[in-house]
N, C-alpha and C positions, 0 to 999 in steps of 0.2 A: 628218554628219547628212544621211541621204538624203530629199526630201520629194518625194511624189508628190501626184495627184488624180484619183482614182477617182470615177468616174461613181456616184451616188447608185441605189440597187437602189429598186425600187417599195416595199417594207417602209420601209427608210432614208425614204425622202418622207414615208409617209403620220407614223413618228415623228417626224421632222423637223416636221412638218405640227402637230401636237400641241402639240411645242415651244416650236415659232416663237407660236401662239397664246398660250397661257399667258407665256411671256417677253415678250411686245410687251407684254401687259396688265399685269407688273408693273412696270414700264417706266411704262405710263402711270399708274401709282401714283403709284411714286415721283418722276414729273416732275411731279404735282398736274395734269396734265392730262386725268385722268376718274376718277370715283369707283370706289370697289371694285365697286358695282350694277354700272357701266358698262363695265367696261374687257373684260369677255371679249367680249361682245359686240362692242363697238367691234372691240376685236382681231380677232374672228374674221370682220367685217363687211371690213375692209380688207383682209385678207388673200385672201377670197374674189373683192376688189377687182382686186388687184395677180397674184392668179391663178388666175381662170378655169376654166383646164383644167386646173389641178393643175401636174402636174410635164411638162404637155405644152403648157403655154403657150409661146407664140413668145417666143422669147429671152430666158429664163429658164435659168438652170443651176446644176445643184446637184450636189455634189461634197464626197465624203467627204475629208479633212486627212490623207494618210499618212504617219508620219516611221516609218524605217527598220525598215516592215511592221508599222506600231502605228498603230491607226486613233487620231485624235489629238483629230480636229472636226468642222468640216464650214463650207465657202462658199457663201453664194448670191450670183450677181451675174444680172445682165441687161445686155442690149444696149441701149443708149442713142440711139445715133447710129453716122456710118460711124467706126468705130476710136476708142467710146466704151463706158464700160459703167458701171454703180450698183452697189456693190457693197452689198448688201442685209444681207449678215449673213456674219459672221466669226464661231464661235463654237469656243474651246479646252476640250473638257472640262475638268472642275474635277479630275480628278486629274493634271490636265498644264497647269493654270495658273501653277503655280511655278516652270517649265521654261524660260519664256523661248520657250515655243513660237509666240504668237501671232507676236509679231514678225517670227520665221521662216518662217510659215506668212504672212503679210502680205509678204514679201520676195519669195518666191517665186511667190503670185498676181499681184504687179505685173507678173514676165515668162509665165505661164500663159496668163493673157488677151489678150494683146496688143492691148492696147490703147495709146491715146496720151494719154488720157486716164481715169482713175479717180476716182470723185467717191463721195458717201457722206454717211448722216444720225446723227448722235451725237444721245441726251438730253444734255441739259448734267449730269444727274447720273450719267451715267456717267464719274465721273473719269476713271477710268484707262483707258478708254478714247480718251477724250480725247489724254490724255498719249499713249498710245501712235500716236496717229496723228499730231499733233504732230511728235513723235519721228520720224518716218517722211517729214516731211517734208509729211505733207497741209497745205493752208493753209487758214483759214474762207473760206467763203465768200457766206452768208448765214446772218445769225440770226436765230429765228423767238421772240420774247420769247413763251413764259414758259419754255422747255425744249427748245427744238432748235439744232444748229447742222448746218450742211451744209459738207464739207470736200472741195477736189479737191487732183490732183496731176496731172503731167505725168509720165508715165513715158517 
């Protein structure tokens, strides 16, 4: 299994852009941290927060998931610090969630970015997400009670 990452096309953002919105807000659903009124706003309200210029904000990067010339996902991360970075979003399309991709697509960002460090925010009701970073080796590292956990690792 070959996996690459391909730089994010201006179309690729502005969908991503969409996504990302709608997904954060059911997220904040299901963590019970903002009502259905609130959550797109909210979402779209942070998002705008976290980037400014769009896909041309400072140390932000986005990056289409390729496994063996099959667009698979897509990463967001950002620059943190010197040889640090957030990994903002990891996402497997749902017809390659069965695949055991994320995993490998998570395996492979550890050496992409090179970084020394990778850190990262989960809802707590994202199980399996959870599980998989877990798995991975990520440790907690602050919990924000009623729905978040933030997790690093030392690559």
């Amino acid at each position: 299994m070959k996996i690459t990452f391909r730089p994010f096309t201006n179309e690729e953002y502005y969908r991503f852009e969409e996504w990302e919105i709608e997904s954060y807000a059911n997220a904040l659903i299901r963590s019970k941290t903002e009502s259905k009124e609130d959550a797109l706003c909210v979402s779209a309200e942070e998002l705008e927060d976290l980037l400014p210029d769009g896909p041309d904000t400072d140390g932000n990067h986005f990056y289409t998931a390729v496994i063996d010339n099959t667009d698979v996902g897509f990463i967001w991360y950002s620059e943190t610090g010197a040889d640090e970075v957030f990994l903002s979003e990891l996402y497997i399309f749902d017809e390659f969630k069965n695949k055991e991709y994320e995993e490998a697509v998570l395996s492979e960002f550890e050496k992409f970015c090179q970084a020394s460090l990778i850190s990262l925010h989960v809802f707590d009701c994202d199980k399996d997400l959870l599980k998989l970073y877990k798995k991975a080796g990520y440790e907690e590292y602050t919990h924000i009670p009623p729905a978040s956990t933030y997790m690093k690792k030392e690559v």
